[in-house]
Structure formats: C-alpha cells, structure tokens
N, C-alpha and C positions, 0 to 999 in steps of 0.2 A: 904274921899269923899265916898259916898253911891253908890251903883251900881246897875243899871237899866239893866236889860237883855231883850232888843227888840228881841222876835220871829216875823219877816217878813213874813207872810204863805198870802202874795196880790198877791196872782199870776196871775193878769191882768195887774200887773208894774206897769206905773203911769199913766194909764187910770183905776185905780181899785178906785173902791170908799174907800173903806174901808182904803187904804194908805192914802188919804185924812184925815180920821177920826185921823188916827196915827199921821199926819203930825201935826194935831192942837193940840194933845195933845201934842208931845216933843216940840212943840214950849210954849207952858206953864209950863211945868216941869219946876223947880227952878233949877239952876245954881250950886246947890249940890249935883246932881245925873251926876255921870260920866255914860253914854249908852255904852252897846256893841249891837251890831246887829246882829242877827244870819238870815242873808236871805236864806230861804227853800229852794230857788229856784236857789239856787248856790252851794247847800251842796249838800255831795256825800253821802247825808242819804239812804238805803233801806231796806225793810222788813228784818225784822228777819229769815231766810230761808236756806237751804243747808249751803253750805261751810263759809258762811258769817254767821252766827247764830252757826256753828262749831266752829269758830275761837272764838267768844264772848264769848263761856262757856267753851273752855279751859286756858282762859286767866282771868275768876272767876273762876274756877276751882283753879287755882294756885294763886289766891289770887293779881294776877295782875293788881287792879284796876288803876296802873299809867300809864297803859300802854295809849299812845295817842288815842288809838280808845276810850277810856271816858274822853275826854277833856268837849267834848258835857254835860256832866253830871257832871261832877266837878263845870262847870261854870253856871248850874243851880243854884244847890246846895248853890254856894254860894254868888248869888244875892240877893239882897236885898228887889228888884222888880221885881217883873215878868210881862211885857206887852206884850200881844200874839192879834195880830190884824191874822183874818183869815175871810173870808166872807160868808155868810149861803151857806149852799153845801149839796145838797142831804141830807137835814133835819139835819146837821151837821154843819162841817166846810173840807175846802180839804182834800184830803189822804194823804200830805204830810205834815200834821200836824202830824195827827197820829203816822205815820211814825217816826218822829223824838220824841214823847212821846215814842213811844218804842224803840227809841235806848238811851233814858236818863234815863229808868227806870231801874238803875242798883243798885241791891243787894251790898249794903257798900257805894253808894255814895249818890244817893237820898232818899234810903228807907232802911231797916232791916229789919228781922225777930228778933222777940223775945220770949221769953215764952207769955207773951199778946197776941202776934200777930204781925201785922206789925206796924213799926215805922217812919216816914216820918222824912227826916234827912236835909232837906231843909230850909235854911236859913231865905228865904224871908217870909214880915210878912204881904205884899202883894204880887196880883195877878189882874191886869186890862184886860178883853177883851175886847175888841175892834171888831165891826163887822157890817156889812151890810145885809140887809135882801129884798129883793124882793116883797116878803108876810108881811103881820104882823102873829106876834107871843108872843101872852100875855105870860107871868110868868106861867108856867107850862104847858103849850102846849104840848099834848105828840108830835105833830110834829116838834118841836124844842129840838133838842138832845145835842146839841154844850153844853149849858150850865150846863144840869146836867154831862155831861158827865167830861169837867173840874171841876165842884164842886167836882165828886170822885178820880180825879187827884189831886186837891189843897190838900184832906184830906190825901189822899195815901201820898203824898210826905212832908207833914208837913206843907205843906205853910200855912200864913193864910188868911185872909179874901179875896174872889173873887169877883170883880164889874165888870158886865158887863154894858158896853155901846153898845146901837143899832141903829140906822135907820133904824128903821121898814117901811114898804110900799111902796120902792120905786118905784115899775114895778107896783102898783095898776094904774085900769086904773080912773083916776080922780086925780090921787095924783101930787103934787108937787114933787118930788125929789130934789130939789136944795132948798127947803124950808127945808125940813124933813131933809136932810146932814146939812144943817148948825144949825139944832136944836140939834142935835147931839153931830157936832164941838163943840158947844158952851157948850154941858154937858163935853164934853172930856176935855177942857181946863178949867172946872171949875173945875171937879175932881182934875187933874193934878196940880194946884195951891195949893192943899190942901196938897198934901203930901211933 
C-alpha cells in the first residue's frame, strides 16, 4: 500500500476553510494510499533553540538518528505523498509549519551533504498543497511566499513535483467565498483522483 503523509497546519479546526479543501481531497484519494496525519496543532514541535536545539546536535553529533526525537523525519522521508494543507498567513503560511520544517530537516534522514552539495534523501515523488487565501495572488506574487518558499523545500529534500491548490479571494469584498471553495474542492478532488 502507498503512503500518504497528511501535514494538518488548519489551525482554525473545523471552522478553517482550508481543512474543508483537505477534506475533499482525502475523500477523492483512491483506496491505495494508506494516510498518516501529522496535526501541528497537537505536536510538541518548537523552534530550534537553547537546550532543545542542544539536545538535537548531540544526538547527530553521535550519529543518533534513531533516536525518537526523528520519528517526525523518518516518516517524511519515507512517504510517498506529501499533502501539507496550511492557510495564507502573513504572506506565507503559519509558524507552526515552519516549525515543524525545521525539526524534519535532519542531516542523514531527509537530506545530505556531499561533495556536490546537498542531497534530498526523500522518498516522495509528490507533494500537494493545499491552501486558502483572503487576497488573490497570481503565480509569482512576490507577496505570496508559501509557495516558493515549499518549492526550495521539495528541491532541498528530494521530493518531487509540488501542486499547489488555492482559493484565492475569499475576504474580497464582492467575492463569493462559497462559490470560489467549492471551485477549489472541485480541483482538490480532481487532482486527487489522478494519483
């Protein structure tokens, strides 16, 4: 069975639009992707810092990648799919996305060094986001960062190809919102058939 690694970063629960967008798509996925969930908002993820950022470089320091504090990154590593639903956020997406990008970004599990350079050691051969957006924001916005900002993720970690889904416009004032979400859904669950 194929395995589907759901990052959850809706941190408005089930009043968040963007869980909506997620909801239509797993309910489209084919019945040959087993899902794990990983909910941001129930993990004991934090910044990289003091004695917590101590403990993780002496533990790659001694070449301890089994140790359970990289379960998180083990189980990237070796998905098949990667779908990260997270909602536009101060020209982004939350910090508790982020957050948990740097506690998977570990040396021997997701990524290497080499004589080249770095080597993205990641399974998956996708990557879907999933997201809601307030404003619109055409393809290259520099006020939309989420997306490049995963595109140098996907490359760092080896994944490949990254599709983002959006609902653009929905706080416009004239727009529909429940027209533009279900245009959306309706891309989410078309993708999702496809793979």
């Amino acid at each position: 069975m194929k395995q589907a690694l759901y990052i959850d970063c809706c941190i408005r629960g089930e009043a968040s639009r963007t869980r909506k967008l997620a909801e239509a798509f797993f309910a489209a996925l084919p019945e040959a992707w087993q899902v794990t969930t990983v909910n941001l908002m129930k993990e004991d993820f934090r910044p990289l810092s003091g004695e917590f950022f101590e403990r993780r470089e002496t533990l790659l320091k001694s070449g301890k990648t089994d140790d359970p504090r990289f379960d998180r990154a083990r189980e990237l590593a070796a998905a098949d799919l990667i779908v990260i639903a997270a909602p536009f956020w101060d020209m982004s997406f939350p910090a508790l996305l982020k957050v948990y990008i740097e506690n998977v970004s570990v040396e021997g599990i997701t990524f290497r060094s080499t004589a080249e350079g770095l080597k993205g050691l990641c399974a998956a051969e996708r990557c879907v986001f999933l997201t809601t957006r307030g404003g619109a924001y055409p393809a290259g916005d520099p006020l939309e960062q989420a997306v490049p900002y995963l595109r140098a993720i996907q490359m760092f970690f080896g994944i490949g190809d990254l599709t983002c889904v959006a609902a653009d416009g929905l706080d416009l004032d004239g727009a529909d919102p429940e027209a533009l979400l279900a245009n959306a859904c309706a891309e989410a669950t078309a993708l999702a058939r496809t793979l």
